[in-house]
C-alpha positions as CSV (number, residue, x, y, z in Angstrom):
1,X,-27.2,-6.1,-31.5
2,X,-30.4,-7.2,-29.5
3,X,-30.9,-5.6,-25.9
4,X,-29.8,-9.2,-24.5
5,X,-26.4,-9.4,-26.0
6,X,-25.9,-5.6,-25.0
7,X,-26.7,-6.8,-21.7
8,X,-23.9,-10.2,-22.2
9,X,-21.4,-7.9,-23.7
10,X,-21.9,-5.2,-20.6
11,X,-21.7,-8.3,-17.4
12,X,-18.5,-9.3,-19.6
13,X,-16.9,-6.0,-19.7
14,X,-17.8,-5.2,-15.7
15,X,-16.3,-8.4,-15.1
16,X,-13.0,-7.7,-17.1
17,X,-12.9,-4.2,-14.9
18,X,-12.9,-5.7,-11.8
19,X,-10.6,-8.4,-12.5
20,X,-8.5,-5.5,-13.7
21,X,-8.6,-3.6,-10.6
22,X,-7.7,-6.6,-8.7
23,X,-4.2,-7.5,-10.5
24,X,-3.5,-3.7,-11.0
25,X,-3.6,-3.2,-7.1
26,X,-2.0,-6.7,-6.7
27,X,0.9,-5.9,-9.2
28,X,1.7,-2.5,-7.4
29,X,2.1,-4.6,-3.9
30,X,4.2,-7.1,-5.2
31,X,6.4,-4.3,-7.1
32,X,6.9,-3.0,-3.4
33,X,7.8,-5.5,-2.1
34,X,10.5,-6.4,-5.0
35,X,11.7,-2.4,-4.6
36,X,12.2,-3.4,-0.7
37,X,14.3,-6.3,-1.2
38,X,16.5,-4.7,-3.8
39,X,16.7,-1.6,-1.8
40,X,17.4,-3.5,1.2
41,X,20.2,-5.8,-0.3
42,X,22.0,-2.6,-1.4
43,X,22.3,-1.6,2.6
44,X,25.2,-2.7,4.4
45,X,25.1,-4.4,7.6
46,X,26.1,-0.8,9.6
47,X,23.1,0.3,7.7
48,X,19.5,1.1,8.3
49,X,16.9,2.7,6.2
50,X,13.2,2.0,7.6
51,X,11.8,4.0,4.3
52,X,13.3,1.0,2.2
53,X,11.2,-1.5,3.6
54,X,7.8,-2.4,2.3
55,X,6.5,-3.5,5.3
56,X,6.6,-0.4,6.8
57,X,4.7,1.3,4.1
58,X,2.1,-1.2,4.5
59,X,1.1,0.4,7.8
60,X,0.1,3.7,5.1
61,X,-3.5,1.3,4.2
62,X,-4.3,2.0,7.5
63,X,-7.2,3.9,8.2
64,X,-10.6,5.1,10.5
65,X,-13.7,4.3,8.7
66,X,-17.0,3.4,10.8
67,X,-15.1,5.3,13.7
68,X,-12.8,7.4,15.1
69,X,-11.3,4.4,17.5
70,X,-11.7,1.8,14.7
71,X,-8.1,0.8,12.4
72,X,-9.1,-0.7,8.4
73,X,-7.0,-2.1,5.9
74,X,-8.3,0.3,3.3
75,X,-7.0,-2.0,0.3
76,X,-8.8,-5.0,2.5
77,X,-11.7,-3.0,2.3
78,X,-11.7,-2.4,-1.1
79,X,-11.1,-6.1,-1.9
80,X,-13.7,-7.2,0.1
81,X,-16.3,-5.2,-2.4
82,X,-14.9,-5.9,-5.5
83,X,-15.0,-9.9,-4.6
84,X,-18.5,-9.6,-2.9
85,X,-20.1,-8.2,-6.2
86,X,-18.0,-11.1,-8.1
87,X,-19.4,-13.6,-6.0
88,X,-22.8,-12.1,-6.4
89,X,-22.5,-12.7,-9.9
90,X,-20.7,-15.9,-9.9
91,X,-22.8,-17.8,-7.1
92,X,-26.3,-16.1,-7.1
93,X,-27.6,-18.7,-9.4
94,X,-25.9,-22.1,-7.5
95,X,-27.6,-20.5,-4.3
96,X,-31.1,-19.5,-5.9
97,X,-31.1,-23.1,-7.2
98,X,-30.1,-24.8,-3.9
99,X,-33.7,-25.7,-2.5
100,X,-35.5,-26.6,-5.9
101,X,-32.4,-29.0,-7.4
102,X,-30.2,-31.9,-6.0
103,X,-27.1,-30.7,-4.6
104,X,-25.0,-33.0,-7.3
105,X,-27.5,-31.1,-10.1
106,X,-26.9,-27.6,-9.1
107,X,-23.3,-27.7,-8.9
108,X,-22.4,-29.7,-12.2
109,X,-24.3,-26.0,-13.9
110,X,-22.7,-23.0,-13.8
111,X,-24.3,-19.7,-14.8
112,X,-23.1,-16.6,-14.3
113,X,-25.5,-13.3,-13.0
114,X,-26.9,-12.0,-16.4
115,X,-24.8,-13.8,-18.7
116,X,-26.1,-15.7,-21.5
117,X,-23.9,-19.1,-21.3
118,X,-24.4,-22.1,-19.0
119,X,-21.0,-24.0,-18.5
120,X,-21.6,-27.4,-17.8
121,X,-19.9,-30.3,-16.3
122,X,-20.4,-33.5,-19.0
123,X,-19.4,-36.4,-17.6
124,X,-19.1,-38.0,-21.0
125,X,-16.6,-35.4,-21.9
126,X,-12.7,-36.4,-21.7
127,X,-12.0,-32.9,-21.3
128,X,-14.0,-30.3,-18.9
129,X,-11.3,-27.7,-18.9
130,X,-13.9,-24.7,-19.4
131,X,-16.6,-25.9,-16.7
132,X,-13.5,-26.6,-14.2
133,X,-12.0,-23.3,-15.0
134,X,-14.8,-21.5,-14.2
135,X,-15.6,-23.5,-11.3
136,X,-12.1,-22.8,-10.4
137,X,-12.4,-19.0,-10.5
138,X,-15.7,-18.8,-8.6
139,X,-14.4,-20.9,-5.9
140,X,-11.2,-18.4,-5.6
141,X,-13.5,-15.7,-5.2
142,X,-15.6,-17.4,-2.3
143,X,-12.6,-18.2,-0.8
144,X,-11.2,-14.7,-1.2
145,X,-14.1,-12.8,-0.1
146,X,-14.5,-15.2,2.8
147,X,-10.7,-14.3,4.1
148,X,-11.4,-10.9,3.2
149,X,-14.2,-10.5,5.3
150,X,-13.3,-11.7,7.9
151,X,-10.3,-9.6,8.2
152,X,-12.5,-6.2,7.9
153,X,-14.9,-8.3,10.8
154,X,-12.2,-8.1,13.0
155,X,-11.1,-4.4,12.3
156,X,-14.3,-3.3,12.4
157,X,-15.3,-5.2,16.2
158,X,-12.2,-3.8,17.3
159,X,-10.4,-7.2,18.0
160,X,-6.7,-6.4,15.3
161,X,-4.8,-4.8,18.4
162,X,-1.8,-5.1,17.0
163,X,-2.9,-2.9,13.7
164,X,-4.9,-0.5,15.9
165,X,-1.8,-0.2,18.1
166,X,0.5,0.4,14.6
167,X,-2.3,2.6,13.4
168,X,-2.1,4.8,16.6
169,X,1.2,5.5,16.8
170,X,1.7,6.0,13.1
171,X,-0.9,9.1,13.8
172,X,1.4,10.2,16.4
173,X,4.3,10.5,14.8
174,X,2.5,12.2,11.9
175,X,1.1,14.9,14.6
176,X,4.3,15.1,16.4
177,X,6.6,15.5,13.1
178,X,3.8,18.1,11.3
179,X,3.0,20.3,14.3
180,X,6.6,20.8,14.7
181,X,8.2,21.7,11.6
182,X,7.9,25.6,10.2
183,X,6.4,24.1,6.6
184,X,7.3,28.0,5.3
185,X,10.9,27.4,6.7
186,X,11.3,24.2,4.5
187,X,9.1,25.5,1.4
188,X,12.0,27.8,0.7
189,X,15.0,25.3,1.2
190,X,15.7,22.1,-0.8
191,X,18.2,19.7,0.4
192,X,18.1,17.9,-2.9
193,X,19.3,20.6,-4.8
194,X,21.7,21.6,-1.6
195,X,19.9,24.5,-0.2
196,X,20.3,23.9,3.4
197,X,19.7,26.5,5.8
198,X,22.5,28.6,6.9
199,X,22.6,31.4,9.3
200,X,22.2,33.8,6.3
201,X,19.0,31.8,4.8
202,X,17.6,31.8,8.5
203,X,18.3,35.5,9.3
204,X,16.4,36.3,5.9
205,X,13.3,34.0,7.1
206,X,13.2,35.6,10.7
207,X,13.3,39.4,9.0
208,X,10.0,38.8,8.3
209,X,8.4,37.4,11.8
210,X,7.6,39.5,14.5
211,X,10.3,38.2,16.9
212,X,12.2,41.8,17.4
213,X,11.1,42.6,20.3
214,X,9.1,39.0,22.4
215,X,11.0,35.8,21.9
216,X,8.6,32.6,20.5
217,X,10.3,29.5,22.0
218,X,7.8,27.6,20.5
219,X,8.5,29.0,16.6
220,X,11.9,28.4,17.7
221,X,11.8,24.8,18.6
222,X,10.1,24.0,15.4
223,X,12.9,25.8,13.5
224,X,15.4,23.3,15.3
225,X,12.9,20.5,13.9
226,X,12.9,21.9,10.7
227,X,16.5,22.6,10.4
228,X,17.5,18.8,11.7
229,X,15.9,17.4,8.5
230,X,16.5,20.0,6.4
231,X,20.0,19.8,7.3
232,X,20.4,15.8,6.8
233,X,23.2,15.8,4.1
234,X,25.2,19.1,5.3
235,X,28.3,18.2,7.4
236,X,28.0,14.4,6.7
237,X,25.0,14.2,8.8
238,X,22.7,11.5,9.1
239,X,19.6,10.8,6.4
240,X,16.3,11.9,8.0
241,X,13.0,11.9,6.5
242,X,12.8,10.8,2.9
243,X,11.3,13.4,0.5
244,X,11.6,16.2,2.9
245,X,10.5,18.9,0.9
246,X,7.0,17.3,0.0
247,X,6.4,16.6,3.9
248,X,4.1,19.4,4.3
249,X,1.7,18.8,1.5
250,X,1.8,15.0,2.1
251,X,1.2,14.7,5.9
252,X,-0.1,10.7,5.9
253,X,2.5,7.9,7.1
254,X,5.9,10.0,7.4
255,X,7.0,7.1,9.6
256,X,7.2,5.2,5.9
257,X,9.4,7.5,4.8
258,X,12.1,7.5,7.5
259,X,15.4,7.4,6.5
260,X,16.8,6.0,10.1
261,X,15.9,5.0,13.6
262,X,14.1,7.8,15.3
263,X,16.5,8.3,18.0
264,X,19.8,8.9,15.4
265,X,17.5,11.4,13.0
266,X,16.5,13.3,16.2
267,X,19.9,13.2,18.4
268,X,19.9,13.9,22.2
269,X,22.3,16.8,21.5
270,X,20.8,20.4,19.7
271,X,23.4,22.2,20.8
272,X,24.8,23.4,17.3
273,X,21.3,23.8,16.0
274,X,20.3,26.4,18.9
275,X,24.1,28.2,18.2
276,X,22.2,29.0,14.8
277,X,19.3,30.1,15.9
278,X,21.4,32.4,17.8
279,X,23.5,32.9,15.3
280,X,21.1,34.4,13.0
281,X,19.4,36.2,15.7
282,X,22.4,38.2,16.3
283,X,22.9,39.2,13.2
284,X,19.8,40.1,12.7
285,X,19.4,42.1,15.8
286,X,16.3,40.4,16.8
287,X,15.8,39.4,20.8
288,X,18.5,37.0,21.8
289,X,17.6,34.0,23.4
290,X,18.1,33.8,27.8
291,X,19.5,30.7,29.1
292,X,16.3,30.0,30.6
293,X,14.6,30.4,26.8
294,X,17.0,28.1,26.0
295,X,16.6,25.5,28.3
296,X,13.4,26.0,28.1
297,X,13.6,25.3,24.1
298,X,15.6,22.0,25.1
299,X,13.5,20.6,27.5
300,X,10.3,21.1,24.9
301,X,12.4,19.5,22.4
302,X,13.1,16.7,24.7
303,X,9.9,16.3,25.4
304,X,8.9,16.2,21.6
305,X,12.1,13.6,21.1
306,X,11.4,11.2,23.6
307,X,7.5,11.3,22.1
308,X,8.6,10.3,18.8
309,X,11.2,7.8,19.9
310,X,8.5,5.9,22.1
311,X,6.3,5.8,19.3
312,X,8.9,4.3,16.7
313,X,9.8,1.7,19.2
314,X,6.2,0.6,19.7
315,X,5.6,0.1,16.4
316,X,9.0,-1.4,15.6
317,X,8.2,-3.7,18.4
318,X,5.5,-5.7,16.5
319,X,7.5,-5.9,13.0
320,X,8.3,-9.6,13.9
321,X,4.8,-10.5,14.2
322,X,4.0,-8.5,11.4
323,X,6.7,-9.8,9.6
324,X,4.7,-13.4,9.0
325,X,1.9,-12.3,8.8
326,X,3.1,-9.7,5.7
327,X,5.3,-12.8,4.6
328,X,2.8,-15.7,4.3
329,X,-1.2,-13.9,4.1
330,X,-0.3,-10.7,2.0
331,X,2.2,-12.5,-0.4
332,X,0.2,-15.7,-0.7
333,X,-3.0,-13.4,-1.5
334,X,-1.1,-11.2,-3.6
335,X,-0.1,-13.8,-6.0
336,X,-3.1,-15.5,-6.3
337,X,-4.6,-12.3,-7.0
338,X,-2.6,-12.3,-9.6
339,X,-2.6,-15.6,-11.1
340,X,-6.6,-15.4,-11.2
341,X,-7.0,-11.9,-12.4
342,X,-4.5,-12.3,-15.3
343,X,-6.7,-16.1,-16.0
344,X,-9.8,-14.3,-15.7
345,X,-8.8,-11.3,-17.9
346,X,-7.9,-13.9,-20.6
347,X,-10.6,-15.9,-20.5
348,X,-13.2,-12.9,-20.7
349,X,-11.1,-10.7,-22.6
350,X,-8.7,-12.6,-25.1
351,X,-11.3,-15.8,-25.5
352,X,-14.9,-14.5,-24.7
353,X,-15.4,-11.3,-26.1
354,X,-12.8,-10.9,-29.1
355,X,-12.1,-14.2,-30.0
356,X,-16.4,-14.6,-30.2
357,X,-16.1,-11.2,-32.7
358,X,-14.8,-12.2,-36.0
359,X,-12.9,-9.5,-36.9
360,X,-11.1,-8.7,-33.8
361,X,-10.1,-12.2,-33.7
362,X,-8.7,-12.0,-37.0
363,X,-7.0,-8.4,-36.7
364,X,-5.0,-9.6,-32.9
365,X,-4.4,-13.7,-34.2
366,X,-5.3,-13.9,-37.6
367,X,-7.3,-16.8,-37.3
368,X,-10.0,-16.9,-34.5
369,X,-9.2,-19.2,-32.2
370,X,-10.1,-23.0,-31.3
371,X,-13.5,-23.9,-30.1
372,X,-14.1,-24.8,-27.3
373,X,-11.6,-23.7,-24.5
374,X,-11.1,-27.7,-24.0
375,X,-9.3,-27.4,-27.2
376,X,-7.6,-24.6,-26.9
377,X,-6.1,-25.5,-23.3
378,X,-5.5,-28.8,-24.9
379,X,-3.3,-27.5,-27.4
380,X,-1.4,-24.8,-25.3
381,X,-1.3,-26.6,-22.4
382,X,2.5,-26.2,-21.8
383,X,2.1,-22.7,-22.0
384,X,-0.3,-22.8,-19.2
385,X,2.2,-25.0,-17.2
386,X,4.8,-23.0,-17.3
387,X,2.8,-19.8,-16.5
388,X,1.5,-22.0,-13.2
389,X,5.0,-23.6,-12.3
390,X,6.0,-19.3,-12.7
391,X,3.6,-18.0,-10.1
392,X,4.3,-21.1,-7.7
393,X,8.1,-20.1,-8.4
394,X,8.2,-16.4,-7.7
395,X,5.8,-17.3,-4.5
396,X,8.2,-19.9,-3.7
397,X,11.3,-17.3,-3.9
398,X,9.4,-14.4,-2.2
399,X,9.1,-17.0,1.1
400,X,12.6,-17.5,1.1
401,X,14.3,-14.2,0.3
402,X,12.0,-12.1,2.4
């Protein structure tokens, strides 16, 4: 094999990756979203599990990148590289060309960055199903990388306030929820398995802190944290925080994995919770807790409550909004992803590089296949149909059963 076709078989195989990449993350999103509305349907209307919907996990791509202040789409970002190197390699050549040929010239050729065929439009030809195909694809992948970009324009001059907004109070939950909790508390407790903690579990964990003889209302508060989500399935009480046990090593987007509305995992009331604390405190013979240490304790709680409350409604506040946008840009995206990835993965894949070997051909279809695509197409065309009138179908349902 001469250096050149190394070089063919290498901008074919690069080409196949990336395509890859791009249905692989595409398929994931629209495997959410179909979790979400199955999840969701399984709710009744007393109901409410925020962890369920995939909307709210969407708000996890969020991210700072070129600064602190700034809020990226992290998957947007990573779209707009992949399509910027395929539309380097797709369009290079039409733009070299531009000033030296006619306009009419240039675009009826099609040659891809460092790959050894032309396609060609033939005007003579009843069939142009391989030239249009490609033209096809390259035009997708302007298109793609224009959208693209222009999203990660507007994150990164600042202008998506509504994501940055999202973005910032997502953080604050995080830090509110993470800073207090007592992670030791939970490491040694698993609600899954129905090891809640009890006043004996608690008296066990405090005999080895130094609260004897000083009260920490502060290590105390977090243990009323900790012990409301711990706690979530004992006595019929309320689901919390999905996953609890995980929280600590997995700090990122816990609003995506609430169970309910802020206010009813965090209730007003923490009366039973601080009876015990004291509870465990008495039989352990530590310090007891003074009613000013304990309304101390409540008011820092409050404080933490109302915090976290604020910030859920904030971003709950925009979920309409976000809502179309998720519906009829991330959907619509996400399928087309998918329709040209999987077409440009056959193409390259199935037709270009094994049908083009002989003996791969022969081994996967026993025959190699027709030459050219126009016959090939020609002759499967209903399957291609029905693979189109598929992806306009699931799009179609998607819209309506969101």
């Amino acid at each position: 094999m001469s250096f050149k076709d190394l070089k063919d078989l290498f901008i074919k195989i690069f080409i196949i990756l990336l395509f890859i990449i791009i249905l692989i993350i595409n398929v994931i999103e629209i495997s959410k979203f179909i979790s979400s509305r199955y999840k969701l349907l399984s709710l009744s209307s007393k109901e409410n599990n925020p962890s369920f919907d995939s909307l709210n996990a969407q708000y996890c791509n969020y991210t700072s990148m070129f600064s602190e202040k700034d809020t990226v789409d992290y998957n947007n970002y990573i779209f707009v590289i992949i399509y910027g190197i395929l539309l380097l390699l797709f369009w290079s050549n039409t733009i070299i060309n531009i000033p030296s040929q006619p306009l009419s010239t240039n675009f009826n050729e099609i040659k891809i960055l460092y790959y050894k065929n032309y396609f060609n439009y033939d005007i003579y030809k009843k069939y142009n199903y391989e030239y249009s195909f490609i033209n096809g694809l390259r035009i997708f992948i302007l298109i793609a990388f224009v959208i693209h970009l222009y999203v990660l324009f507007k994150e990164f001059m600042g202008t998506n306030e509504e994501d940055m907004k999202i973005h910032d109070n997502v953080k604050i939950i995080d830090e509110l929820i993470i800073n207090n909790i007592d992670c030791d508390l939970i490491m040694i407790h698993n609600p899954s398995k129905g090891k809640y903690i009890t006043r004996d579990t608690l008296k066990t964990y405090l005999s080895k802190l130094p609260l004897a003889r000083s009260v920490d209302v502060g290590k105390y508060v977090k243990i009323c944290m900790t012990a409301i989500i711990i706690n979530k399935n004992s006595n019929n009480a309320k689901k919390t925080i999905k996953d609890v046990q995980n929280i600590c090593e997995n700090t990122k987007c816990i609003y995506s994995r609430l169970e309910n509305n802020m206010e009813d995992i965090f209730p007003e009331n923490i009366d039973k919770y601080i009876d015990l604390i004291r509870s465990a405190i008495k039989t352990g013979e530590y310090a007891e807790l003074t009613p000013a240490q304990i309304s101390e304790l409540q008011t820092k709680y409050t404080d933490i409550r109302k915090k976290l409350v604020d910030s859920f409604n904030i971003i709950k506040s925009y979920k309409s909004s976000r809502v179309i946008y998720y519906k009829f840009i991330l959907i619509t995206s996400v399928l087309a992803g998918i329709f040209f990835a999987t077409s440009g993965i056959a193409y390259f894949l199935i037709y270009d590089v094994i049908n083009k070997n002989k003996i791969l051909s022969t081994m996967l279809f026993n025959s190699p296949l027709p030459l050219p695509l126009d016959y090939f197409i020609n002759k499967y065309f209903n399957t291609v149909l029905v693979y189109i009138v598929t992806i306009i179908s699931m799009y179609i349902a998607f819209i309506i059963n969101f």
